[in-house]
C-alpha atoms as one frame of an Amber mdcrd trajectory, in Angstrom:
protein
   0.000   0.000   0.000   2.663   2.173   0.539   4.565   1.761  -2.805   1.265
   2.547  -4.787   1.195   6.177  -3.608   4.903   6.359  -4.968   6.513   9.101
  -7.464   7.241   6.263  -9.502   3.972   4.694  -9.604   2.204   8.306  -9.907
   4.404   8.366 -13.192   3.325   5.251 -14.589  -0.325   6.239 -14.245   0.358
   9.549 -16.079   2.015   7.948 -18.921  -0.904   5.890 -19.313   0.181   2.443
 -18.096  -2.222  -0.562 -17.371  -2.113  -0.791 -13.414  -1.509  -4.387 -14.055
   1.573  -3.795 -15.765   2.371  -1.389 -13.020   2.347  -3.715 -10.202   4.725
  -5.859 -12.160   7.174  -3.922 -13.503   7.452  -1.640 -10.671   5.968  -2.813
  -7.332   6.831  -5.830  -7.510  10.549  -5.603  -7.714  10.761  -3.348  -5.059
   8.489  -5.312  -2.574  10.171  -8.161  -3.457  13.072  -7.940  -0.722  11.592
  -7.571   2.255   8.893  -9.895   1.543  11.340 -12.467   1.383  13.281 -10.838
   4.505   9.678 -11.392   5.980   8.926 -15.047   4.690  12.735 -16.256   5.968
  12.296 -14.901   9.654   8.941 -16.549   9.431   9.789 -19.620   8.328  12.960
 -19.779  11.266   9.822 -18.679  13.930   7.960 -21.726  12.955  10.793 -24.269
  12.573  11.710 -22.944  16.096   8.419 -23.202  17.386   7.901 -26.634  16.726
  11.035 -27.479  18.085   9.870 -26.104  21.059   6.707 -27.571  21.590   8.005
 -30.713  20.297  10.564 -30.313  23.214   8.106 -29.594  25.821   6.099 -32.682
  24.295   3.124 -30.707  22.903   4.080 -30.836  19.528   4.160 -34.000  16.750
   3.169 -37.318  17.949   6.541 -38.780  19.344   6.091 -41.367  16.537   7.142
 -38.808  14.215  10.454 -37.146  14.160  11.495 -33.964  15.209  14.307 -32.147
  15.947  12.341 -30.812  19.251  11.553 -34.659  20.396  15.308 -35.700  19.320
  16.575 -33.006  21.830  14.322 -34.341  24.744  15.153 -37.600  23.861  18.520
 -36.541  24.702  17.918 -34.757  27.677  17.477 -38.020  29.124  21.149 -39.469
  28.833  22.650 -35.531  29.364  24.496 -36.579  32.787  25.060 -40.294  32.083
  28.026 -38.990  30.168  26.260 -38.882  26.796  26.036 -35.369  26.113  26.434
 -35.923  22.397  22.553 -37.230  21.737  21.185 -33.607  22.745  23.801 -31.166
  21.898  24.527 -32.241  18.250  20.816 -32.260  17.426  20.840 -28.676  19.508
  23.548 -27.777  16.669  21.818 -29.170  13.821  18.828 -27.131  14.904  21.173
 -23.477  14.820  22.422 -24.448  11.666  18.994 -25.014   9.954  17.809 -21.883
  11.233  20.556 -19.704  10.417  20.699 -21.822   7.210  17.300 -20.711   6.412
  18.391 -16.842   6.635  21.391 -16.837   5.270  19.560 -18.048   1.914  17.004
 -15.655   2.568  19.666 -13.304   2.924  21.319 -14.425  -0.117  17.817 -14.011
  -1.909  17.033 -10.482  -1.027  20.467  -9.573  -2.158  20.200 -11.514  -5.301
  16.776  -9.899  -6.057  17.517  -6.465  -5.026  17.112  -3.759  -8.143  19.001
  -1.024  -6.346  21.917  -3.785  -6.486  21.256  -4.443  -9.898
């Protein structure tokens, strides 16, 4: 909403462009980044949310797996002197997540037309 009341948009209109044509060529190349920006931090939210409530044993049915239930799992054998059940799937969760926005990172750079 706020890109439509634009200079740049207001110039398109004048010139006689088809509002669809607009929102393509103009809009939607400059929405485009933080959408994604958006989308990525969204996506790490919910991949740490169920994580969470997989954790706390709200989550998927423990017949499925998840990185949440994994972790709990090794909760369990933390003190016996197996530490490595729960921390590496405690790393592999970090690295998905900042996995997931560095490539949305990645993406908004890639997609940027001020970069272009």
């Amino acid at each position: 909403m706020v890109e439509r009341n634009k200079e740049y948009v207001q110039a398109a209109r004048l010139i006689g462009i088809r509002p669809g044509l607009i929102m393509l060529r103009h809009v939607l190349p400059n929405v485009m980044s933080p959408v994604l920006v958006i989308a990525t931090i969204n996506l790490t939210l919910a991949v740490i949310t169920e994580a969470t409530l997989s954790y706390l044993g709200v989550g998927v049915p423990p017949t499925q797996p998840s990185l949440g239930t994994l972790i709990r799992i090794g909760n369990d054998f933390l003190f016996s002197g197996e530490w490595w059940i729960a921390i590496f799937h405690g790393i592999a969760l970090a690295v998905l997540v900042l996995a997931i926005n560095l490539i949305g990172d990645w993406l908004r750079d890639a997609l940027n037309p001020k970069l272009r």
